[in-house]
SELO-858641 format. One record per atom (N, C-alpha, C): residue number from 0; residue in three letters; chain; atom name; x, y negated, z. Coordinates in pm, whole numbers. Layout:
+-----+------+------+------+--------+--------+--------+
| pos | code | unit | site |   east |  north |     up |
+-----+------+------+------+--------+--------+--------+
| NUM |  ala |    A |   CA |      X |      Y |      Z |
...
+-----+------+------+------+--------+--------+--------+
This chain:
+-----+------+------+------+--------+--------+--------+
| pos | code | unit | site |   east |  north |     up |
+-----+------+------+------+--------+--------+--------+
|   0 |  unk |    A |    N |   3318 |  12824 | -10486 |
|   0 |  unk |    A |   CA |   3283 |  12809 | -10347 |
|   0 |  unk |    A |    C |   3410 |  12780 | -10267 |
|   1 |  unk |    A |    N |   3437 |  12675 | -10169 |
|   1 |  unk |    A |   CA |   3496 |  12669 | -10055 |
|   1 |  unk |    A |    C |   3457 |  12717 |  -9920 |
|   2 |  unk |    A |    N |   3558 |  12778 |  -9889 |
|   2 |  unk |    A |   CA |   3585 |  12798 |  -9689 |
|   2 |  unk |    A |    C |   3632 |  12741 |  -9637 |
|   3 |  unk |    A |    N |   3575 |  12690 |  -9554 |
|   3 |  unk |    A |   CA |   3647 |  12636 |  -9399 |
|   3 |  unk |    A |    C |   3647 |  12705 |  -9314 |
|   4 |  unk |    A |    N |   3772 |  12760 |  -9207 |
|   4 |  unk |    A |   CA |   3750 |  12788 |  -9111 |
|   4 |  unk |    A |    C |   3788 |  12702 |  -8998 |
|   5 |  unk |    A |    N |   3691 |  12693 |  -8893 |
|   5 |  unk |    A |   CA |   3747 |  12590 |  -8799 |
|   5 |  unk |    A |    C |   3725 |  12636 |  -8651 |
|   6 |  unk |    A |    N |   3779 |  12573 |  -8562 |
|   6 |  unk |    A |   CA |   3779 |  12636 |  -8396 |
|   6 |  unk |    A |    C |   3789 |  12523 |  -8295 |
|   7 |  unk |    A |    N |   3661 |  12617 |  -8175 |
|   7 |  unk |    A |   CA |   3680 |  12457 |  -8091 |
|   7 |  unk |    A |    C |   3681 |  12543 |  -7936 |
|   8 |  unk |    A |    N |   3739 |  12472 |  -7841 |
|   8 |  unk |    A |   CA |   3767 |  12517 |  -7719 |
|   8 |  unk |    A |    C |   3628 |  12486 |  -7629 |
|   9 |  unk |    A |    N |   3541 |  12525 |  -7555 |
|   9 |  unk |    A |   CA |   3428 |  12526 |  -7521 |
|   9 |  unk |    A |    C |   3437 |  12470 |  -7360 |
|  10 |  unk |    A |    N |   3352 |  12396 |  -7292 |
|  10 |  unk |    A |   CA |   3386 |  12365 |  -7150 |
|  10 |  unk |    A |    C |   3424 |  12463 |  -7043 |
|  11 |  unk |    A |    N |   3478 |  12428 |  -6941 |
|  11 |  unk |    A |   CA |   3473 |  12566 |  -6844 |
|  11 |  unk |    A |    C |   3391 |  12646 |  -6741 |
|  12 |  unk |    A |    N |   3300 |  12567 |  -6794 |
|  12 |  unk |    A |   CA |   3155 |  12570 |  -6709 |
|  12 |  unk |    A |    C |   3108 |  12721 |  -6772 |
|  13 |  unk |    A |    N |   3089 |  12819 |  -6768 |
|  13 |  unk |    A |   CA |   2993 |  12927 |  -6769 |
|  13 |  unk |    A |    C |   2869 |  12894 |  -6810 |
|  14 |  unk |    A |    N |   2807 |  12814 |  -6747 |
|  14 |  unk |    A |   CA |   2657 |  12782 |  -6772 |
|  14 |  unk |    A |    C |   2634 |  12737 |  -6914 |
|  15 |  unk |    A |    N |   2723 |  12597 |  -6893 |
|  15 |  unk |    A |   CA |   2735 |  12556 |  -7039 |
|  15 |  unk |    A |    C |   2732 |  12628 |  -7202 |
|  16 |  unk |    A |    N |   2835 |  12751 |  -7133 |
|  16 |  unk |    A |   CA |   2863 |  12809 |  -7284 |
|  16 |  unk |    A |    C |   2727 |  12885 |  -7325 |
|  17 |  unk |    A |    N |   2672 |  12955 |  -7208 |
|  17 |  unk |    A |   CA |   2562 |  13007 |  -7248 |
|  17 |  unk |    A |    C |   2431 |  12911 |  -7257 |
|  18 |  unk |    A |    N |   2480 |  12750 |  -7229 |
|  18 |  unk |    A |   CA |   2330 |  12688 |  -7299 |
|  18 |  unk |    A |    C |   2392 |  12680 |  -7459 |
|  19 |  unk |    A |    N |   2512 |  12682 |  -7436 |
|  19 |  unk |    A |   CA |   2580 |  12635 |  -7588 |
|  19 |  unk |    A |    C |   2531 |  12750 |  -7691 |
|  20 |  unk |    A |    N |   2536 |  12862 |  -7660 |
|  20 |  unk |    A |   CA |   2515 |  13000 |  -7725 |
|  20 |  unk |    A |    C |   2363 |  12971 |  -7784 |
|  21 |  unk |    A |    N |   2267 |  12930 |  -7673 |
|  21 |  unk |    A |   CA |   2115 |  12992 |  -7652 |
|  21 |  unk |    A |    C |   2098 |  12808 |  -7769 |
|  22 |  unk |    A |    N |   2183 |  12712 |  -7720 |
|  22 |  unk |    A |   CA |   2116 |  12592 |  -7851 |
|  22 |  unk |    A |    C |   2148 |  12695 |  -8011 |
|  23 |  unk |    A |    N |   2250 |  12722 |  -8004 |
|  23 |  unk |    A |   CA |   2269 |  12797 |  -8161 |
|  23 |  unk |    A |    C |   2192 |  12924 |  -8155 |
|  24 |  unk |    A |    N |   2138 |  12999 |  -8104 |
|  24 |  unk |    A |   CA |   2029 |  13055 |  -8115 |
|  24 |  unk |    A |    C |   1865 |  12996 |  -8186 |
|  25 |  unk |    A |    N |   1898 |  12861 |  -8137 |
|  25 |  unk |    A |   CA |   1728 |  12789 |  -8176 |
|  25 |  unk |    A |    C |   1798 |  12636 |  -8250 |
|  26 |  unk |    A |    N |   1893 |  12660 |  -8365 |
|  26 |  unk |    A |   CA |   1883 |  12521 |  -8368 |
|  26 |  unk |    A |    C |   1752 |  12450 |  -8465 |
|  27 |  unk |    A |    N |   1756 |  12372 |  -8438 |
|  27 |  unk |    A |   CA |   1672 |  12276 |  -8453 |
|  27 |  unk |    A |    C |   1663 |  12261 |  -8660 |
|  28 |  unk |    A |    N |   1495 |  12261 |  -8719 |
|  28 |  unk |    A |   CA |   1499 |  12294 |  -8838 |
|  28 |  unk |    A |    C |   1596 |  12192 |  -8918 |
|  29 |  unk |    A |    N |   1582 |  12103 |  -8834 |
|  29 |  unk |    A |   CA |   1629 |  11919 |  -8952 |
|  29 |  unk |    A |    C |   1752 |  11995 |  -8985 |
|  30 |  unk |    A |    N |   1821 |  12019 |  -8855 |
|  30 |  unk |    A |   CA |   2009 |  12041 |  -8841 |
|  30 |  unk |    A |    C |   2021 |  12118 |  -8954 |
|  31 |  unk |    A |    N |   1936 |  12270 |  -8977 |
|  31 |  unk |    A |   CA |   1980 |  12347 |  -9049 |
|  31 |  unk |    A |    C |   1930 |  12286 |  -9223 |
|  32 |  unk |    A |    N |   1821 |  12206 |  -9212 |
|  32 |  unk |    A |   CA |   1833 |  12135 |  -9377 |
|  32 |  unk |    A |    C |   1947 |  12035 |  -9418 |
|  33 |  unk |    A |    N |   1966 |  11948 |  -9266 |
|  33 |  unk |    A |   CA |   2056 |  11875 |  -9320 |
|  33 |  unk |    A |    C |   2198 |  11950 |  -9366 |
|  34 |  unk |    A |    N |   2252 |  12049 |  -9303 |
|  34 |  unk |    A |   CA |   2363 |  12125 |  -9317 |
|  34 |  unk |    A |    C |   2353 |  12152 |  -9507 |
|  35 |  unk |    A |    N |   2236 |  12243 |  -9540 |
|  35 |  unk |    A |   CA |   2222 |  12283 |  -9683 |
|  35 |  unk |    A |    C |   2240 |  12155 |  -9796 |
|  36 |  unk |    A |    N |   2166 |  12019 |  -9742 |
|  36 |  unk |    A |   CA |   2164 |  11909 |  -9768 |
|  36 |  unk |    A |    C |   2248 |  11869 |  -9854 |
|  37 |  unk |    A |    N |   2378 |  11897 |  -9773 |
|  37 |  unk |    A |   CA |   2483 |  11816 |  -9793 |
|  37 |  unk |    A |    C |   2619 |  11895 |  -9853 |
|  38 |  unk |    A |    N |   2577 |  12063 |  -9893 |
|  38 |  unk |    A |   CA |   2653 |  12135 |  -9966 |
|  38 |  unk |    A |    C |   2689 |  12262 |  -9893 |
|  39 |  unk |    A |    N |   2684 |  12240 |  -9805 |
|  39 |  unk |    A |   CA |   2683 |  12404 |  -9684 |
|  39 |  unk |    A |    C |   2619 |  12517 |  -9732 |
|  40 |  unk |    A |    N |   2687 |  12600 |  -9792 |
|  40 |  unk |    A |   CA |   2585 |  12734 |  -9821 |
|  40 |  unk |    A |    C |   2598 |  12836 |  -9726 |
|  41 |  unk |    A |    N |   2673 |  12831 |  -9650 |
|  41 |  unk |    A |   CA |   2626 |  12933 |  -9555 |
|  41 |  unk |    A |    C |   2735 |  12875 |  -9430 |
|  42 |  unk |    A |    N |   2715 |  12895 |  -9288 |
|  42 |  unk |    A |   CA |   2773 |  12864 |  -9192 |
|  42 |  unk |    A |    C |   2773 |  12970 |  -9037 |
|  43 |  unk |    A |    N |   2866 |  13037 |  -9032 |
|  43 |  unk |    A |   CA |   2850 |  13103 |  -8920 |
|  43 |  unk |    A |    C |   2926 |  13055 |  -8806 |
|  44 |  unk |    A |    N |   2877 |  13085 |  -8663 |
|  44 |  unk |    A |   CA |   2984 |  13049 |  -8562 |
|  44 |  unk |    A |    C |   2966 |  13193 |  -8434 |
|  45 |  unk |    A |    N |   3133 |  13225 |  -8426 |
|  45 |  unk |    A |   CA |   3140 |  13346 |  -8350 |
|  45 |  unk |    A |    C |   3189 |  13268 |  -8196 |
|  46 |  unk |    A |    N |   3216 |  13386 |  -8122 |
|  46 |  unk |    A |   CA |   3269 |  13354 |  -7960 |
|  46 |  unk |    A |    C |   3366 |  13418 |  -7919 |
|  47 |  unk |    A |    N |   3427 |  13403 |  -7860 |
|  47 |  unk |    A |   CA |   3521 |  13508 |  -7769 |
|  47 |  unk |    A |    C |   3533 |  13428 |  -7658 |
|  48 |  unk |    A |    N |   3463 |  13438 |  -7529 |
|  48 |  unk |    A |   CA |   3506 |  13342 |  -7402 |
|  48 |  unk |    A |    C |   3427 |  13202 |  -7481 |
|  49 |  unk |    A |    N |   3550 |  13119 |  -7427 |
|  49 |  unk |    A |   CA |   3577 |  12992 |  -7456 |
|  49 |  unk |    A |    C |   3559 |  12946 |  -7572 |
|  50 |  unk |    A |    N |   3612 |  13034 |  -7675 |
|  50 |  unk |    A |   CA |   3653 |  12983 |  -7777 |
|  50 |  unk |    A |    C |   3576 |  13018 |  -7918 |
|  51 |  unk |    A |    N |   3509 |  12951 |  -7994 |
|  51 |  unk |    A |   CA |   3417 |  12966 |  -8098 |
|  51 |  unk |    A |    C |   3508 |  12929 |  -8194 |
|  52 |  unk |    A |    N |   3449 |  13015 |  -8334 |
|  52 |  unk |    A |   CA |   3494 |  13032 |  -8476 |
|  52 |  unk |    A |    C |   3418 |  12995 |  -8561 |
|  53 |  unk |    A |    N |   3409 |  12874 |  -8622 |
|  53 |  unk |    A |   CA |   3308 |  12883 |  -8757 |
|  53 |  unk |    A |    C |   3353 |  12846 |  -8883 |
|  54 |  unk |    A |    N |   3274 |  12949 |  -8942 |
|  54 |  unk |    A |   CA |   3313 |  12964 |  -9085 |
|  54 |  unk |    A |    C |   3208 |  12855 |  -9201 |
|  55 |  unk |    A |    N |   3227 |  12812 |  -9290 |
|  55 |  unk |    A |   CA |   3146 |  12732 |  -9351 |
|  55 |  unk |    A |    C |   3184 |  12707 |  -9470 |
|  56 |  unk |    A |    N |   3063 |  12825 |  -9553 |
|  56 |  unk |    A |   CA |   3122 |  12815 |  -9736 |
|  56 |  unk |    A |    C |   3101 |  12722 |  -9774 |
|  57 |  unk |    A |    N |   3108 |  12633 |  -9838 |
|  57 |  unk |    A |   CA |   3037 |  12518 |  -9938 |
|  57 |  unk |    A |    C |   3063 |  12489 | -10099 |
|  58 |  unk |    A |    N |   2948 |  12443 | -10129 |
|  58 |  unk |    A |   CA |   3007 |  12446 | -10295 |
|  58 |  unk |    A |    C |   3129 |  12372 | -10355 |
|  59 |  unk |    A |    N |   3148 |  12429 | -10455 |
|  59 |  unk |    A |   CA |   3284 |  12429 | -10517 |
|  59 |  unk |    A |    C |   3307 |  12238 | -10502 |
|  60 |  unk |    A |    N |   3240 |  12169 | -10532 |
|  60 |  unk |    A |   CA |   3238 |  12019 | -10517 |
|  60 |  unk |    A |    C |   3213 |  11918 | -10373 |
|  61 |  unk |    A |    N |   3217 |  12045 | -10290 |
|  61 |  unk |    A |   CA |   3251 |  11963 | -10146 |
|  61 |  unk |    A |    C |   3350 |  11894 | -10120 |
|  62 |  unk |    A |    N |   3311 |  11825 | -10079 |
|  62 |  unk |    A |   CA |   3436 |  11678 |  -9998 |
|  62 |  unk |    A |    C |   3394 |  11663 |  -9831 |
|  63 |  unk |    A |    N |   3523 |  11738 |  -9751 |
|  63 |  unk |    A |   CA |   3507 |  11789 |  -9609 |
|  63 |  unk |    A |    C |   3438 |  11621 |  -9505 |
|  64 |  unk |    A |    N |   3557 |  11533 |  -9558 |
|  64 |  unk |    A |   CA |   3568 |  11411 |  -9467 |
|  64 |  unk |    A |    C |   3409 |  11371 |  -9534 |
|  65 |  unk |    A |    N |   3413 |  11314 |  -9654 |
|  65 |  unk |    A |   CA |   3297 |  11287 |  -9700 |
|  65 |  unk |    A |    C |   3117 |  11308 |  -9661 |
|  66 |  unk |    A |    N |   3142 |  11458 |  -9703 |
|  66 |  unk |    A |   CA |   2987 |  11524 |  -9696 |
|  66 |  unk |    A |    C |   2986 |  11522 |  -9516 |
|  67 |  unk |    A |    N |   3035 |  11581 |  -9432 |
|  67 |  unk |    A |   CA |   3039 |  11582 |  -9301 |
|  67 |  unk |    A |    C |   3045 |  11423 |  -9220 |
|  68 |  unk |    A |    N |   3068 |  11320 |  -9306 |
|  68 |  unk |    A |   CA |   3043 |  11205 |  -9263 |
|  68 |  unk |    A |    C |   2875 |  11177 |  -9308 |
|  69 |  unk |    A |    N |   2810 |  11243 |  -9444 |
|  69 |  unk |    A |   CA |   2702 |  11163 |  -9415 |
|  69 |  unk |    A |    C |   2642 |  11267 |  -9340 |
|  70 |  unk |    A |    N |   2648 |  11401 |  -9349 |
|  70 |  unk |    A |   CA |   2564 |  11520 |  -9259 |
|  70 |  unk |    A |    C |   2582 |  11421 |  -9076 |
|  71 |  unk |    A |    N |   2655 |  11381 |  -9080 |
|  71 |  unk |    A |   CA |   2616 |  11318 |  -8914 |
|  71 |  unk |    A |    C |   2546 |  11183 |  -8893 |
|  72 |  unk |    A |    N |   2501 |  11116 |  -9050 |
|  72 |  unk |    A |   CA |   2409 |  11037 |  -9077 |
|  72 |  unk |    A |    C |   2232 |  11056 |  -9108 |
|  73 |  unk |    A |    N |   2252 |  11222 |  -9127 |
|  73 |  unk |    A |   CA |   2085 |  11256 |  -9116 |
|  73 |  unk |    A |    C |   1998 |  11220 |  -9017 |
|  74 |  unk |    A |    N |   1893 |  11218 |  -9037 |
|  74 |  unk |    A |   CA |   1828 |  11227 |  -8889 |
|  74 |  unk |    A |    C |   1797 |  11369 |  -8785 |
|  75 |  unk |    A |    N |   1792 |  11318 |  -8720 |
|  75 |  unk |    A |   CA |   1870 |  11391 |  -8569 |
|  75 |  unk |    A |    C |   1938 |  11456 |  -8541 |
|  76 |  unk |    A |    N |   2056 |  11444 |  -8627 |
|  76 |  unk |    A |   CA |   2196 |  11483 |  -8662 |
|  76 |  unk |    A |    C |   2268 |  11406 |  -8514 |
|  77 |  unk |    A |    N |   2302 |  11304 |  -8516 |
|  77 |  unk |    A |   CA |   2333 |  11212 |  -8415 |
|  77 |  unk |    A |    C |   2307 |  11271 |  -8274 |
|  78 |  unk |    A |    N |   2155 |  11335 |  -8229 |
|  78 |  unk |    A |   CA |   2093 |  11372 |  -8130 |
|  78 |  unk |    A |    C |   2151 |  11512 |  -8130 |
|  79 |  unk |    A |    N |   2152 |  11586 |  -8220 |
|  79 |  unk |    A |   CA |   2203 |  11755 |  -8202 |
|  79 |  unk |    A |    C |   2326 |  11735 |  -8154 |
|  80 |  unk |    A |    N |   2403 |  11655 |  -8215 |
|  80 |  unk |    A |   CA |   2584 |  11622 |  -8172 |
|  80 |  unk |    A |    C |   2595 |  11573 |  -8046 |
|  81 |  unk |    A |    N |   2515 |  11527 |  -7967 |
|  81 |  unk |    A |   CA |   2502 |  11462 |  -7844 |
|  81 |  unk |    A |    C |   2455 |  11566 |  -7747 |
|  82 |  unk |    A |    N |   2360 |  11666 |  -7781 |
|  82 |  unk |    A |   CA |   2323 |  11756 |  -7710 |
|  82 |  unk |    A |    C |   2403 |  11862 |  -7651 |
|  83 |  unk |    A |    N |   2519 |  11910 |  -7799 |
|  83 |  unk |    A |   CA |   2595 |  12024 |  -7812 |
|  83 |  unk |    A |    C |   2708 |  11995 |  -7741 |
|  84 |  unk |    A |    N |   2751 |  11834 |  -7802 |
|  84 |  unk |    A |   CA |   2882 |  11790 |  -7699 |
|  84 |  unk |    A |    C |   2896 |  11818 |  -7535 |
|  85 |  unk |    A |    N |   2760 |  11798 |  -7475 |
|  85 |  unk |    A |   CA |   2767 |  11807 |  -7376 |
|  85 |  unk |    A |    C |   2781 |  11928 |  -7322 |
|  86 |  unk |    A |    N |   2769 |  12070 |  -7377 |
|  86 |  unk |    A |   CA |   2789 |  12157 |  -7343 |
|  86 |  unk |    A |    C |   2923 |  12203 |  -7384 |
|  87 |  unk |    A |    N |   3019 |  12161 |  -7507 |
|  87 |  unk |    A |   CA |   3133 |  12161 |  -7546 |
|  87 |  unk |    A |    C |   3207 |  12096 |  -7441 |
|  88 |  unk |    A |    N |   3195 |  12031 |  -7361 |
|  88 |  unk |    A |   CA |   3233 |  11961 |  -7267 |
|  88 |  unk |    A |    C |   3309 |  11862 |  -7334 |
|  89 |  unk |    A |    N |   3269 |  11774 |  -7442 |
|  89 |  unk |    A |   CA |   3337 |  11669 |  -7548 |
|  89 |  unk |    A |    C |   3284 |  11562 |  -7548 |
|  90 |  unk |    A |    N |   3317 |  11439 |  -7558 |
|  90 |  unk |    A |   CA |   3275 |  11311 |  -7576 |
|  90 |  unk |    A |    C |   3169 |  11345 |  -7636 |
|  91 |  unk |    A |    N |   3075 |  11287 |  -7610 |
|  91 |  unk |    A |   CA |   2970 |  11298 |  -7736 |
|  91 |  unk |    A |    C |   2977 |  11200 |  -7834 |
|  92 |  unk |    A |    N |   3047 |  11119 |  -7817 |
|  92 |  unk |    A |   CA |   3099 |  11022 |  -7993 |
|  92 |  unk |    A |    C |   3217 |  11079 |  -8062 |
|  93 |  unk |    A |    N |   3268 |  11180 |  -8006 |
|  93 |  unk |    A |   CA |   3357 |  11280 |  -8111 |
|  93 |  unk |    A |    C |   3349 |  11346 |  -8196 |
|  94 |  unk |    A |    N |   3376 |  11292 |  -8322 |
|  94 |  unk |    A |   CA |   3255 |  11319 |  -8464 |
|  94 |  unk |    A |    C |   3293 |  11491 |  -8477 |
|  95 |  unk |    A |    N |   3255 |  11535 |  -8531 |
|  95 |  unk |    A |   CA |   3262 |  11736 |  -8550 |
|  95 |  unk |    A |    C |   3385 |  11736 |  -8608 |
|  96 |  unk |    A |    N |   3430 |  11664 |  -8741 |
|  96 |  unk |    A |   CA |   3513 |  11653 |  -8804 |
|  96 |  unk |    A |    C |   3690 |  11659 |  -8685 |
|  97 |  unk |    A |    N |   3673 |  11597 |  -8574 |
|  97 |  unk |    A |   CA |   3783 |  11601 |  -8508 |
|  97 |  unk |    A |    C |   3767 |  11712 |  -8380 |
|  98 |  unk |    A |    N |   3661 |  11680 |  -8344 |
|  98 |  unk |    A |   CA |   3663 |  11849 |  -8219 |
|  98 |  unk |    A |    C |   3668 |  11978 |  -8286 |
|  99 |  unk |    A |    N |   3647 |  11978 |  -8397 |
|  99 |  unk |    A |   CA |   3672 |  12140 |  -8484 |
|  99 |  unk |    A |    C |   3759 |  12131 |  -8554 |
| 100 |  unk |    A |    N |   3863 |  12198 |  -8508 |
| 100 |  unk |    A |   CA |   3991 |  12192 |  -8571 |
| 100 |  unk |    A |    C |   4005 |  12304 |  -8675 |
| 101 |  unk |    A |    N |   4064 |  12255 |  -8734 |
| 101 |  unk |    A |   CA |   4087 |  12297 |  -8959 |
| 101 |  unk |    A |    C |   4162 |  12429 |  -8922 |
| 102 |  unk |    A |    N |   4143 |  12574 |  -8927 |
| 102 |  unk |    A |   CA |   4242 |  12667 |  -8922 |
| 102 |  unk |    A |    C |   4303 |  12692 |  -9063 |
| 103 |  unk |    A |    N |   4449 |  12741 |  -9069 |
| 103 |  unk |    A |   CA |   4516 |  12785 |  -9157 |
| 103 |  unk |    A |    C |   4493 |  12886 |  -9220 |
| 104 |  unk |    A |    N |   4459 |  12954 |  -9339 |
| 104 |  unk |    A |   CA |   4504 |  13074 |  -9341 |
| 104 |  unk |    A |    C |   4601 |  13128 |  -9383 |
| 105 |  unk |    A |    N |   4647 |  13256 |  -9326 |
| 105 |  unk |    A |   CA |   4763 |  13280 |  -9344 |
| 105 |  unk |    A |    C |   4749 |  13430 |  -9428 |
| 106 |  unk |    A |    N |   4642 |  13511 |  -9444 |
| 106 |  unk |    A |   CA |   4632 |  13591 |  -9495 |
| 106 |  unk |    A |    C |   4512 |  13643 |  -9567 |
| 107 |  unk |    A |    N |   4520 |  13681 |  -9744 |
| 107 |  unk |    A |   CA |   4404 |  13711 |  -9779 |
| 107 |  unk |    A |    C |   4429 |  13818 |  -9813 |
| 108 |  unk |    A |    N |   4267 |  13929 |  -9820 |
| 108 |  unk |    A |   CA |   4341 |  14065 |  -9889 |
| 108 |  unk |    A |    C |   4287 |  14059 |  -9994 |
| 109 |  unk |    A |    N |   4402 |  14079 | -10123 |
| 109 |  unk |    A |   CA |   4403 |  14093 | -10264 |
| 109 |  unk |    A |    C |   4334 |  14242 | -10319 |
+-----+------+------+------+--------+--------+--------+
């Protein structure tokens, strides 16, 4: 299994974050097949303020650029990314791959 952890800065709108919260509350069934689809075994996303954390195991034979290029080729993949952007306060042609930035890790416990 692989982890990703990745992080994205959220608009400054208030309203926004909590439509942003309440869409990941109900996303949409396609989003969550296409996610499994394409090698995602499990995906969480946390908050603090502004700023969201998501984690995303995938199987041992994931390819990040790859699989996440066709996962934004599913259908209504395109439409969820357009929806969410707007509450991210992000282009909405800013593929996920570049508004969620790759965190380091710097520490595991053995």
């Amino acid at each position: 299994m692989k982890r990703y952890c990745r992080t994205l800065e959220l608009s400054d709108n208030p309203e926004f974050v909590e439509k942003y919260c309440d869409a990941h509350a109900h996303v949409w069934p396609e989003i969550q097949q296409g996610i499994r689809e394409v090698g995602i075994i499990d995906m969480q996303i946390y908050r603090l303020g502004r700023e969201v954390f998501m984690i995303m195991d995938t199987v041992d034979d994931f390819d990040f650029e790859t699989d996440m290029a066709r996962l934004a080729e599913l259908p209504r993949q395109k439409e969820w990314e357009a929806h969410v952007a707007a509450l991210q306060g992000c282009d909405p042609d800013t593929p996920a791959t570049v508004k969620w930035k790759l965190m380091e890790r710097i520490f595991k416990l053995d």
